[in-house]
N, C-alpha and C positions, 0 to 999 in steps of 0.2 A: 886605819884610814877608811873613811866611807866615800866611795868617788862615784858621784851621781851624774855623772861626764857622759852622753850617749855616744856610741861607739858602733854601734848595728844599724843598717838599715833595710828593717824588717819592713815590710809591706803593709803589715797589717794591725791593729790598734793603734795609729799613729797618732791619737789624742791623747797616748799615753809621754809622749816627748812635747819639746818645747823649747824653740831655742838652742836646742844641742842639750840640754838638761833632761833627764827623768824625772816628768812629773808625777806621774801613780807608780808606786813600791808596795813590795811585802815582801818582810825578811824574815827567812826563815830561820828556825835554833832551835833545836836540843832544850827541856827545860834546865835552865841554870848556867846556860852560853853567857849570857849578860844580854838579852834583848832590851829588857828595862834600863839596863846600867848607859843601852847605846841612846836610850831617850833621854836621860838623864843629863847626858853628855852632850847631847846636841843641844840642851834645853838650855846649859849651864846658862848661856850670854843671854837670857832673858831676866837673869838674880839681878845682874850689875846695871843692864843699861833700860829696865823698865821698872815702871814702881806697881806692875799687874801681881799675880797670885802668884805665890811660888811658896811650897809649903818645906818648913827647912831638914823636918823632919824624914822628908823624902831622901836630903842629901848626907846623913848620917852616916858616916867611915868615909869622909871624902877624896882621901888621898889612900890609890892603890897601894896595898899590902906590901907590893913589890918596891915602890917608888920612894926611895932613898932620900929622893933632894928634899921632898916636904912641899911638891909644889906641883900642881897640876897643871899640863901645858895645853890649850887648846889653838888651833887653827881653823878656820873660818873663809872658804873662798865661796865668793856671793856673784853670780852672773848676771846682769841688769842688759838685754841685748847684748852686743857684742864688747859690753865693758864689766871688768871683774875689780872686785872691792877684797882685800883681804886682809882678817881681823886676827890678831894674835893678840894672844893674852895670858897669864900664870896668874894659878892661885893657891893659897893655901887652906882657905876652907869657901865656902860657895858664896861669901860676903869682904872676902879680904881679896884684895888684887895685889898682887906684887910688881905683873910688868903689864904693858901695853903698846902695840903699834897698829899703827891702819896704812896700810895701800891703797891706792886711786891708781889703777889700769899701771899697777908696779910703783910707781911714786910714792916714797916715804912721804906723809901728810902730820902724821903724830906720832910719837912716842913720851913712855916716862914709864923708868924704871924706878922704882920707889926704893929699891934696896943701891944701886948702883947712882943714882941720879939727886940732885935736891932741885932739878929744874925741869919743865916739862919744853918738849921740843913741840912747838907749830908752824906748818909751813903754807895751810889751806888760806887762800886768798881772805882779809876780813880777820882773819888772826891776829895778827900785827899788835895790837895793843893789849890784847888777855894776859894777865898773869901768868908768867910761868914759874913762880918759886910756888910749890904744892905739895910739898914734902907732909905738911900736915893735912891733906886733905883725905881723905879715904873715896871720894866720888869718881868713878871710869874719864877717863879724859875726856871720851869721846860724850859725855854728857857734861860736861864742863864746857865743851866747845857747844855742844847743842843750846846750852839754858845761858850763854852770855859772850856768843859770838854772833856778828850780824855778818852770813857769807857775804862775797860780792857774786854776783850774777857768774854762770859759766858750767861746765861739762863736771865741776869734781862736785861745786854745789848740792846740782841735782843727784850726784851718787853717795853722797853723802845724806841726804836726806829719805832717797830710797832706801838706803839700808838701813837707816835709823825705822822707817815707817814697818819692814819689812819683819825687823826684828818686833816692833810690838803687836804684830799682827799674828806672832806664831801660838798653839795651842799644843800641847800635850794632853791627853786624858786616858785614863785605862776604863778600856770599859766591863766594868766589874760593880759587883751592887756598894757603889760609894760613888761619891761624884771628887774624884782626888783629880785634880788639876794643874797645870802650869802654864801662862801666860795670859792674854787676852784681856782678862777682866780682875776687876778687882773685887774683893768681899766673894759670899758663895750666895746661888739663890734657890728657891725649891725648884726642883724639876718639873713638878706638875701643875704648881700657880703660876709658873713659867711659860709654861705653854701655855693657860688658859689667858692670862695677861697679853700675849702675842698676837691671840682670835685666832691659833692654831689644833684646838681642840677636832673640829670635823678632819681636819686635814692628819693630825694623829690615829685619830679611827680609822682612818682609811691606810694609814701606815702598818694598822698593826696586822689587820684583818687582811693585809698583800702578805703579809709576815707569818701568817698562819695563826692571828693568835684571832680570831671570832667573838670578835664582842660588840654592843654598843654604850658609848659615852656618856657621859654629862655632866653638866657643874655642877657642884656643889659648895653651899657655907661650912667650914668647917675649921672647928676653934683648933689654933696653933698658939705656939710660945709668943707667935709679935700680934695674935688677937685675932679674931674671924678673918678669914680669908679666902676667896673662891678656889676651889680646887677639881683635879678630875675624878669620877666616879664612875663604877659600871651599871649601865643603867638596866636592871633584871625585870624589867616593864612598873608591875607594884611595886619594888623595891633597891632603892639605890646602895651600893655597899663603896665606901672611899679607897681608892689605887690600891694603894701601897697596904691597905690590907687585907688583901686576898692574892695580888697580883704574885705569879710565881716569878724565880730568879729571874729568867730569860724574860720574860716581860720586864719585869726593873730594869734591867741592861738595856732591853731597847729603849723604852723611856728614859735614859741616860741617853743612849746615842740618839735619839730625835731632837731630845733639849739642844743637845751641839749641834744636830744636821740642820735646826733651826738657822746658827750662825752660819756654818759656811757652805751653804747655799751661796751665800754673797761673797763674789773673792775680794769684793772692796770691804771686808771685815775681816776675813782671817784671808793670810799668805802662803800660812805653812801650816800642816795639820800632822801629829806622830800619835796614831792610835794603839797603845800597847796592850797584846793577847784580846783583839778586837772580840774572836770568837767563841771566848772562852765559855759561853754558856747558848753558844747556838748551832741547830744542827747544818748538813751539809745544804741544801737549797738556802734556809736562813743566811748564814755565810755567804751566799753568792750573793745574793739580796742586798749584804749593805755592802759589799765591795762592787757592785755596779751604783748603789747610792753613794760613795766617796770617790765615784769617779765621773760623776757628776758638779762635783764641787770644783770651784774654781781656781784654787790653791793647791799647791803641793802637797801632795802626801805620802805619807810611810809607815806601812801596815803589817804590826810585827804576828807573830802565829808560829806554832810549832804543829798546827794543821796542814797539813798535805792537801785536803780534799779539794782548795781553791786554786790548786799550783792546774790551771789549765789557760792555754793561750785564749781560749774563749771569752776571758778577762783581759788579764795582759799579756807580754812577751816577754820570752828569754832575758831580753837587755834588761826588765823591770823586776824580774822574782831576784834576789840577791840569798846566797845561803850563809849563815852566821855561822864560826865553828871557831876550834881555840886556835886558826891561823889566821883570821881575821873574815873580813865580807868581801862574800867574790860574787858578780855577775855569775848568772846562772849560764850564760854561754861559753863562759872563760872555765867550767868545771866538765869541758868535755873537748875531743877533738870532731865528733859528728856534728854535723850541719844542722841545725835546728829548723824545723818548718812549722808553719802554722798548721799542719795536720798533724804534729806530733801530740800522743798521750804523755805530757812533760811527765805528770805525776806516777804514772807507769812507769817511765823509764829511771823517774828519779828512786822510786821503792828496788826498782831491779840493778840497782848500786853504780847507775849511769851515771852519776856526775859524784863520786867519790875518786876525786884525783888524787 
C-alpha cells in the first residue's frame, strides 16, 4: 500500500500538501526494490479507462511470481475536497479485467464481475436504462457508463466525472535518453520539433544554460523520416550543428524533461505526474534544479531515485520523502522515534542508519 494521507503538521514547505494529500514525493529504493514496478502499478488504470499511450511492452510478466490466483488486484482511493471516490478492479494481464467496483463517498455506484456475474450492477443516478447483460463486452464499466450514460445533475455526477477527468490527465515518463511514456497523449512526438513548434526554443536556452549546460540555440530545416522539419541546433556563430548530435546524455534527458515540463506547467493538462529514476544522469545542484522545477507544477507528483543527495528538507519534508524496501513504503517520519525539524541534515542522518527500523 502506498498511502499519500498527510499525517504531520510540519511548519514548513507547506505547498508540499493539499487538502490532507501529499502533493510533491520522492521515493526512495535500493536499485531493484521495484520503484518502476510501483509506477507501473499506479499507472495500471490508465490501460482500461483511457485510450492515451500505454506501451504494453512495458507491462510484460504481469502477474507477480508469487500470485497464485492469476489475477492482479488493485485499489484506488481518489480525494476530490472532502469526498473520496474508490476504484477496485482485477486483472489478468494489463488489457483483460475480470472484476470492477466504484465508491462515491463509500456508496456502492458499479460493479461487474465477469467471472461470477453475466450482469452488471448500476446504481449512479441516469443509469436506469444502460444495459446491464455485458458478459461479452471486454470494455471497464466505468467507460461503458461514461460513453452511453446521460448522469442526472448532483454530488456523485461531478465525482464521477473528476475522476474520470483525473485519471486521463496522469503521465508517467522515465527520464532516461528514450521518450518511454504512459498516459496523456496519444502517438509519440519529437522532442525538439516539439519545442520549436510551442515557440519554446529562447525559453529552453535559457533552461539549459540555468542547468549548467552553456550554449546558444537555433532552428533549423532538417530532413526527417515524415520530410523537412524545423528543429533545435547549437548555434557555434559560423556554424550550426543539430541537438541530438553532439548533445551529451544529460543534455538528452534534460531535453526529455523540458518536452514534459512544457505540459505540466499547466495543472489544467496533467493531474498526476510519476517521474521514474528522475536523476539518473544528473549531478547533485542539477537534481535540485528540477525537483524545485516539479514543484512548481500544478499537479501531483512522485519522484522515484535511489539518490540521497536530494533527501533535504530544503525541498520537501519528512511526511513527503517515502523509503521503498522489501516491507513495503513507509513515510520517512514513521522510520524513526526522534522528532524531525526543519534544521535536520535528513540525508546525514539517513546515511548514519537513522531511519532503519
Amino acid at each position: 500500500m502506498f498511502d499519500l494521507t498527510h499525517r504531520k503538521n510540519y511548519e514548513f514547505n507547506q505547498d508540499c500538501i493539499l487538502d490532507g494529500v501529499v502533493k510533491k514525493s520522492l521515493v526512495y529504493g535500493k536499485n531493484g526494490i521495484g520503484k518502476s514496478n510501483l509506477g507501473l502499478a499506479l499507472f495500471d488504470i490508465v490501460a482500461h479507462l483511457t485510450e492515451f499511450n500505454v506501451n504494453d511492452g512495458m507491462y510484460n510478466n504481469y502477474i507477480n511470481a508469487v500470485n497464485n490466483s492469476g489475477i492482479a488486484r488493485f485499489k484506488y482511493d481518489f480525494k476530490f475536497g472532502d469526498n473520496i471516490v474508490t476504484y477496485l478492479y482485477g486483472k489478468r494481464s494489463v488489457k483483460e479485467l475480470v472484476f470492477e467496483e466504484l465508491f462515491i463517498n463509500g456508496r456502492l455506484v458499479t460493479k461487474f464481475n465477469r467471472v461470477l456475474d453475466s450482469n452488471a450492477y448500476f446504481s449512479l443516478s441516469g443509469t436506469e436504462t444502460l444495459n446491464t447483460a455485458l458478459a461479452e463486452s471486454k470494455i471497464s464499466i466505468i467507460n461503458y457508463i461514461k460513453n452511453n450514460a446521460i448522469l442526472n445533475d448532483g454530488i456523485e455526477k461531478d465525482l464521477f466525472n473528476q475522476f474520470i477527468v483525473f485519471v486521463e490527465k496522469m503521465l508517467y515518463f522515465r527520464s532516461l535518453d528514450s521518450n518511454n511514456y504512459l498516459g496523456l497523449e496519444m502517438g509519440r512526438h519529437l522532442i525538439t520539433p516539439d519545442i520549436v513548434e510551442r515557440g519554446n526554443v529562447d525559453d529552453f536556452e535559457r533552461f539549459l544554460n540555468k542547468a549548467g549546460v552553456k550554449c546558444k540555440l537555433c532552428v533549423m530545416k532538417i530532413q526527417s523520416n515524415n520530410g523537412v522539419v524545423e528543429d533545435i541546433g547549437f548555434d557555434f556563430g559560423s556554424k550550426q550543428i543539430p541537438f541530438y548530435g553532439v548533445a551529451s546524455t544529460g543534455t538528452k534527458s534534460l531535453a526529455l524533461f523540458y518536452y514534459w515540463l512544457q505540459r505540466f506547467k499547466d495543472e489544467k493538462c496533467v493531474s498526476f505526474i510519476f517521474v521514474d529514476e528522475f536523476d539518473a544522469f544528473y549531478h547533485h545542484s542539477l537534481s535540485m534544479l528540477i525537483v524545485k522545477e516539479m514543484k512548481k507544477a500544478g499537479a501531483q507528483v512522485i519522484i522515484t531515485t535511489h539518490n540521497t543527495n536530494v533527501m533535504t528538507n530544503e525541498l520537501l519534508r519528512p511526511d513527503c520523502y517515502f523509503i521503498m524496501d522489501d516491507k513495503g513504503i513507509t513515510p520517512l517520519f514513521e522510520k524513526t522515534d526522534k522528532e524531525l525539524r526543519e534544521a535536520h541534515n535528513i540525508e546525514k542522518m539517513y546515511k548514519a542508519g537513522t531511519f532503519n527500523d
